[in-house]
VEXBA-724234 format. One record per residue (C-alpha): residue in three letters; x, y, z. Coordinates in nm, 2 decimals, always signed. Layout:
BEGIN
ALA,X,Y,Z
...
! end
This chain:
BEGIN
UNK,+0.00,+0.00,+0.00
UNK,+0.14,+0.32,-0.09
UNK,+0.23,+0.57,+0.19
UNK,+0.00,+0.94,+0.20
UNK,+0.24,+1.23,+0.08
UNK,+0.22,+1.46,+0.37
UNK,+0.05,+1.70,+0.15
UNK,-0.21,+1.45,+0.12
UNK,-0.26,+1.37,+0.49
UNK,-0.29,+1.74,+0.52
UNK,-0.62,+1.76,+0.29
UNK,-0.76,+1.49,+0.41
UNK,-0.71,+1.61,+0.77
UNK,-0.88,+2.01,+0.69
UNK,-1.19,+1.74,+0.51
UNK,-1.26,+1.62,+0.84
UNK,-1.27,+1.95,+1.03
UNK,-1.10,+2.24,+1.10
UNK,-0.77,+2.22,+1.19
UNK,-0.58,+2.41,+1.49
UNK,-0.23,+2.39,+1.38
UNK,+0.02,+2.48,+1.66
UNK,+0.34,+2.67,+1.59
UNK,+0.66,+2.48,+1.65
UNK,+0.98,+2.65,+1.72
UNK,+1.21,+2.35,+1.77
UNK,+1.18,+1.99,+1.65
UNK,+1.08,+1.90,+2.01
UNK,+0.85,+2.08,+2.07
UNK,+0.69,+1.95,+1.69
UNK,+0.71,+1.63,+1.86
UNK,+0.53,+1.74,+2.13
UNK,+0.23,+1.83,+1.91
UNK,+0.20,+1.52,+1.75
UNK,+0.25,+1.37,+2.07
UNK,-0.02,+1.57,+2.21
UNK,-0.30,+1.48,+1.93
UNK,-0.25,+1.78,+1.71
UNK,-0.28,+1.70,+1.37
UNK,-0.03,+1.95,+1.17
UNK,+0.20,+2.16,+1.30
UNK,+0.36,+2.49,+1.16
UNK,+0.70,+2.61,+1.11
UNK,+0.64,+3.04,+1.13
UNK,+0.93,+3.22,+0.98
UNK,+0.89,+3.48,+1.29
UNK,+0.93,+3.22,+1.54
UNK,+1.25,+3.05,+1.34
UNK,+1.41,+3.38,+1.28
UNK,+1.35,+3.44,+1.67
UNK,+1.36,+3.10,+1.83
UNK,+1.73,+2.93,+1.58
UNK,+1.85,+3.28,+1.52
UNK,+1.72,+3.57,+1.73
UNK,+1.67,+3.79,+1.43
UNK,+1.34,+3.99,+1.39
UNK,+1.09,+3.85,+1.11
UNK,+1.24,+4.04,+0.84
UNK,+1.29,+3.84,+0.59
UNK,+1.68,+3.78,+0.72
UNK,+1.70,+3.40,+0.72
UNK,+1.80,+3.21,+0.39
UNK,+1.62,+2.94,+0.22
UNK,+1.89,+2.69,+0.32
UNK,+1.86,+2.77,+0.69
UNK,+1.45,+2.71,+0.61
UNK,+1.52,+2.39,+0.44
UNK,+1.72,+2.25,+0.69
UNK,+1.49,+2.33,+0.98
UNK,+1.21,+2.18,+0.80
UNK,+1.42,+1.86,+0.72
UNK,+1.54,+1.85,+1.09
UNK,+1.13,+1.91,+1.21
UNK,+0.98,+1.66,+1.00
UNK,+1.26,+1.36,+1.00
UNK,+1.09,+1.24,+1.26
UNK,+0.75,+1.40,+1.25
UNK,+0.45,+1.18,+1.20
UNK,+0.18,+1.51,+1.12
UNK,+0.20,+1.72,+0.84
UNK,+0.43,+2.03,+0.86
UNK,+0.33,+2.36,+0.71
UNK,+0.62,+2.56,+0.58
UNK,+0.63,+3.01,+0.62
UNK,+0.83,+3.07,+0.33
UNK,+0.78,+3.46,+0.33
UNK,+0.80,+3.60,-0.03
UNK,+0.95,+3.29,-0.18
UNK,+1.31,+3.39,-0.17
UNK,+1.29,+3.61,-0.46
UNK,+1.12,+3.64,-0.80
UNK,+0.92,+3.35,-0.99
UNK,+1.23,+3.13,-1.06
UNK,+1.34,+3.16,-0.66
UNK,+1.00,+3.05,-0.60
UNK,+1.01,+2.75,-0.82
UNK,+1.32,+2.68,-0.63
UNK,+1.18,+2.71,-0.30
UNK,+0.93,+2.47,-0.39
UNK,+1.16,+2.23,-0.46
UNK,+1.38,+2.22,-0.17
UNK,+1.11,+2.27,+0.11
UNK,+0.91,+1.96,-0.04
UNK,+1.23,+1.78,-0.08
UNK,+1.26,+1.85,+0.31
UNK,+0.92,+1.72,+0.38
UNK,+0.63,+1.99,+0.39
UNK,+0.34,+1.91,+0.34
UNK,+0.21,+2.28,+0.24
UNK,+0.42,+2.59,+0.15
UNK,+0.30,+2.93,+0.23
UNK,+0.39,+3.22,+0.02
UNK,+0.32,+3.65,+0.10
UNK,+0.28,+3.87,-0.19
UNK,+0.47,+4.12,+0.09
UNK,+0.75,+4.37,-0.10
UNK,+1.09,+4.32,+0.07
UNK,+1.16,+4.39,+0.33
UNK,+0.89,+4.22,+0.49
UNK,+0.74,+4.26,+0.79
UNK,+0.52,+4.05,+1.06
UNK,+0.18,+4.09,+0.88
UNK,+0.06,+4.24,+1.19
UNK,+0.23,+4.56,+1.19
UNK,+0.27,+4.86,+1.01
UNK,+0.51,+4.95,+0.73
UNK,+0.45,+4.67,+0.47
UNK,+0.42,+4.69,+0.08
UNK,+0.28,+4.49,-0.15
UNK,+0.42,+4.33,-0.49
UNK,+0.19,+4.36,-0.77
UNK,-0.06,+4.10,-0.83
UNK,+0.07,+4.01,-1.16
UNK,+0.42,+3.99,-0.98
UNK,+0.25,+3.79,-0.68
UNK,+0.04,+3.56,-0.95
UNK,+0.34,+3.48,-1.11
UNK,+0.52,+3.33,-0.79
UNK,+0.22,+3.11,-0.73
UNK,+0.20,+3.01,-1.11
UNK,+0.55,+2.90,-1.06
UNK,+0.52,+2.73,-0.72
UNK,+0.25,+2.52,-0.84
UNK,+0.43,+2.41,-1.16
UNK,+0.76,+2.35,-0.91
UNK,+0.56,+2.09,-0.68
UNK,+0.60,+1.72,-0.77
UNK,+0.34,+1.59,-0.53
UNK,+0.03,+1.70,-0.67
UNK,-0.16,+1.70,-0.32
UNK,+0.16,+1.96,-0.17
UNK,-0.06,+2.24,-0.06
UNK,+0.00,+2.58,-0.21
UNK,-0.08,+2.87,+0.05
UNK,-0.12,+3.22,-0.05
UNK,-0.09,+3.49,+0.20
UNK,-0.22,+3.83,+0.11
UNK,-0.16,+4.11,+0.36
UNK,-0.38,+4.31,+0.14
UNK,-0.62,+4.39,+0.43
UNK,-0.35,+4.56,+0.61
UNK,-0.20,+4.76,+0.32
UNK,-0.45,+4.84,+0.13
UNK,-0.86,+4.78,+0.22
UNK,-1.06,+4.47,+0.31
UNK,-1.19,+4.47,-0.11
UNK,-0.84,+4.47,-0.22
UNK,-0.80,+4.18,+0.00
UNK,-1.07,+3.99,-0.19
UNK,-0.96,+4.06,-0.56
UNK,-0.60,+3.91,-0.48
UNK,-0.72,+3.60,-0.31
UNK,-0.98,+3.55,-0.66
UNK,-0.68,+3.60,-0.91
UNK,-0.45,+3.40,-0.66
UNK,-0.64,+3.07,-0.68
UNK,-0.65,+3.13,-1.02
UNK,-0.30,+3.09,-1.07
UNK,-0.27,+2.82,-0.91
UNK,-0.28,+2.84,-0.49
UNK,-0.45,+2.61,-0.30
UNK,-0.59,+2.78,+0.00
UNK,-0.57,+3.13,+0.12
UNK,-0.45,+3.33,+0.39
UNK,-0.64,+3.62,+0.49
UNK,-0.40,+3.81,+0.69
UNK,-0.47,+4.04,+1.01
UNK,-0.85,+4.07,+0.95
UNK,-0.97,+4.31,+1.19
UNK,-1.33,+4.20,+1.34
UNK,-1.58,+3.87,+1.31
UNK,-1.74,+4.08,+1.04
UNK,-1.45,+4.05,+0.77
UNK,-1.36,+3.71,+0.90
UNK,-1.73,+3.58,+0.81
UNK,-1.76,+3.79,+0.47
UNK,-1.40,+3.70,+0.35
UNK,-1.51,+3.33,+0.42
UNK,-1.86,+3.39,+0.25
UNK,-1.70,+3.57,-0.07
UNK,-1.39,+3.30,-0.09
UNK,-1.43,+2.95,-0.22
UNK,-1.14,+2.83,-0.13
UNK,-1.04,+2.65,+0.22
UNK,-0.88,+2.96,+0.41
UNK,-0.63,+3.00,+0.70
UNK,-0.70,+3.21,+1.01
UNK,-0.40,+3.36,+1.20
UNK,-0.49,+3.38,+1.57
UNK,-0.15,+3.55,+1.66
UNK,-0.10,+3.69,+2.02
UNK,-0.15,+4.10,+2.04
UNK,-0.20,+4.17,+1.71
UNK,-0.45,+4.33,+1.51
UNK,-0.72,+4.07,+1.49
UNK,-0.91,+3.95,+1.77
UNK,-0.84,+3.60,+1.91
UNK,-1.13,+3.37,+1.82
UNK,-1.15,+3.04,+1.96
UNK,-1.15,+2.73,+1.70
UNK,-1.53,+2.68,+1.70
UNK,-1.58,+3.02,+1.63
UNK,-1.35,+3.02,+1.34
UNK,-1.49,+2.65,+1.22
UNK,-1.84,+2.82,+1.24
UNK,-1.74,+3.10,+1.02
UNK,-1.59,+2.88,+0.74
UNK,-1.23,+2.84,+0.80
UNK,-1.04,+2.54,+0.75
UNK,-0.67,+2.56,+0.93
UNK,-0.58,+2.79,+1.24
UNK,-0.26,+2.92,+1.28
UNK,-0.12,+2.94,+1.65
UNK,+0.21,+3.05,+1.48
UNK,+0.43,+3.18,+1.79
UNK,+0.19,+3.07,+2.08
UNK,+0.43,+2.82,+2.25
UNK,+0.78,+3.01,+2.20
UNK,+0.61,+3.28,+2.38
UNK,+0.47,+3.06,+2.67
UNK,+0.84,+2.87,+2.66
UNK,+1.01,+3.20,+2.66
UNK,+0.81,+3.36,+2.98
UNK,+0.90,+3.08,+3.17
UNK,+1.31,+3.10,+3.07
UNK,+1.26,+3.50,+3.19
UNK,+1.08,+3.36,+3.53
UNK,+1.35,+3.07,+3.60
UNK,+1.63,+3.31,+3.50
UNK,+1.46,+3.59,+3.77
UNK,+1.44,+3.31,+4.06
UNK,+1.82,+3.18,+4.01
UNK,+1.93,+3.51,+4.02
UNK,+1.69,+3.62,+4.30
UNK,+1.73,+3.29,+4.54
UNK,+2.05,+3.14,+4.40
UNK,+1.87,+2.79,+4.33
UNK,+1.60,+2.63,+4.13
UNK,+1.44,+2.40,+4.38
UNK,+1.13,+2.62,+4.38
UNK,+1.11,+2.56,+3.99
UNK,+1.10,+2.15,+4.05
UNK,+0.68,+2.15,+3.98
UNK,+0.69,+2.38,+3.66
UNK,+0.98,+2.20,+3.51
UNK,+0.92,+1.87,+3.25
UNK,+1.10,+1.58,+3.47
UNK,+1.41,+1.38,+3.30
UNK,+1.16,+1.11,+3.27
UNK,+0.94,+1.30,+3.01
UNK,+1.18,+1.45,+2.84
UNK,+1.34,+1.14,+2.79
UNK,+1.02,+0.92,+2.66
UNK,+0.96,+1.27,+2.47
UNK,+1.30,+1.15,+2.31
UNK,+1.20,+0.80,+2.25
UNK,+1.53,+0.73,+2.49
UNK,+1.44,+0.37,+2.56
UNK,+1.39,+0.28,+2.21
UNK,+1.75,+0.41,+2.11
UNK,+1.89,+0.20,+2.46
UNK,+1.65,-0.13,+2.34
UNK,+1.81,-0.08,+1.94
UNK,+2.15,-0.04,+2.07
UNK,+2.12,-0.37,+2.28
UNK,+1.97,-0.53,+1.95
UNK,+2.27,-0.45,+1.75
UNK,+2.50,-0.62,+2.02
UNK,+2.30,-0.90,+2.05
UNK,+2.14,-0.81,+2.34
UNK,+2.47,-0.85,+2.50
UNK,+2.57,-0.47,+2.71
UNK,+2.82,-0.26,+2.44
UNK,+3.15,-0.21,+2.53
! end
């Protein structure tokens, strides 16, 4: 029997019901989400460029860093992995290229901005826009790139921000018909647009439900209700992680130990069956016979 593409698992996963797709900053913590029950996770390029590099989300980070942290996320990721790839790396051609390496790594859909460099988080101020010709061209060329039919284009307009709500609408219409898959709607401001962007779009769409930005946080069944398919948690758990490191580093330097930190910390015991340690221990005795290595 042949083996679902991840692309695949992805669609059949958003056929089901709407998907809440947790941000992972780390391979671990990707684990984690699978472990958890989630069924996708998401790669954001603000929380890689913060969480591997500590750059802002700027469009700094190269396509081979991507690539690498999307190989290194899904070698041993069971869920489909979404993939921020920000404007594509360049013009059309860059875009085919992108295509290629980040489904060669693994991803199961590739998201794509129509943002001018330099970019910025969709949820502030300061952005431009390509053209939509320029934009339609990238997607033409992304969906030619793919080799796995069922690899998920996503196309991210930050029209709404830029420009006005309609302008938001005509891109995502001439975007699917140049060849993208779903459509990301970003930093919506109220239910209102939410629910008419999903009544006016025929296409499954992605909600963003980013911390402190400009659109309000709706929970899942709210979001399901109003049409969408996939919801983006995109740097929910770096934020949560990184708290905690400011908390723990307070304490240690406040009290000069971490015993008071015992409760909120994961024990070696999770963190090690989080690892599959004992599987790596039981293969290594395998190998050996079962006799103890040297």
């Amino acid at each position: 029997m042949a083996i679902p593409s991840p692309g695949s698992k992805l669609r059949e996963a958003v056929a089901d019901a709407t998907l809440p797709v947790p941000g992972a900053f780390n391979p671990l913590v990707a684990r984690m989400i699978e472990d958890m029950g989630f069924e996708a996770a998401y790669l954001s390029g603000a929380a890689f460029s913060a969480g591997e590099l500590a750059l802002p989300d700027i469009g700094l980070f190269t396509l081979s860093e991507l690539a690498e942290q999307a190989r290194r996320t899904t070698r041993n990721l069971g869920i489909p992995l979404i993939v921020d790839a920000d404007t594509g790396f360049g013009e059309a051609i860059n875009v085919e290229r992108t295509v290629i390496e980040l489904e060669a790594a693994g991803a199961a859909a590739i998201q794509l901005e129509d943002q001018r460099l330099p970019k910025r988080c969709g949820h502030l101020s300061g952005k431009s826009l390509v053209s939509i010709e320029e934009m339609c061209a990238k997607l033409r060329a992304a969906a030619s790139a793919r080799r796995d039919p069922d690899l998920v284009i996503v196309a991210r307009t930050d029209a709404r921000g830029v420009e006005d709500f309609s302008s938001a609408l005509v891109r995502a219409r001439r975007y699917l018909e140049a060849g993208a898959d779903w459509i990301f709607p970003e930093a919506l401001a109220d239910e209102e647009e939410f629910t008419t962007f999903a009544r006016e779009i025929d296409a499954p769409l992605v909600a963003n439900m980013t911390e402190f930005g400009k659109s309000p946080l709706f929970t899942l069944d709210q979001l399901a209700e109003m049409g969408y398919s996939a919801v983006l948690y995109p740097v929910t758990l770096m934020r949560v992680a990184m708290k905690a490191v400011e908390a723990a580093l307070a304490m240690l330097a406040s009290e000069g130990t971490q015993r008071d930190l015992l409760d909120l910390m994961q024990t070696r015991q999770d963190l090690y069956d989080l690892l599959r340690y004992h599987d790596y221990e039981a293969r290594d005795r395998a190998f050996f016979g079962n006799a103890p290595p040297p």
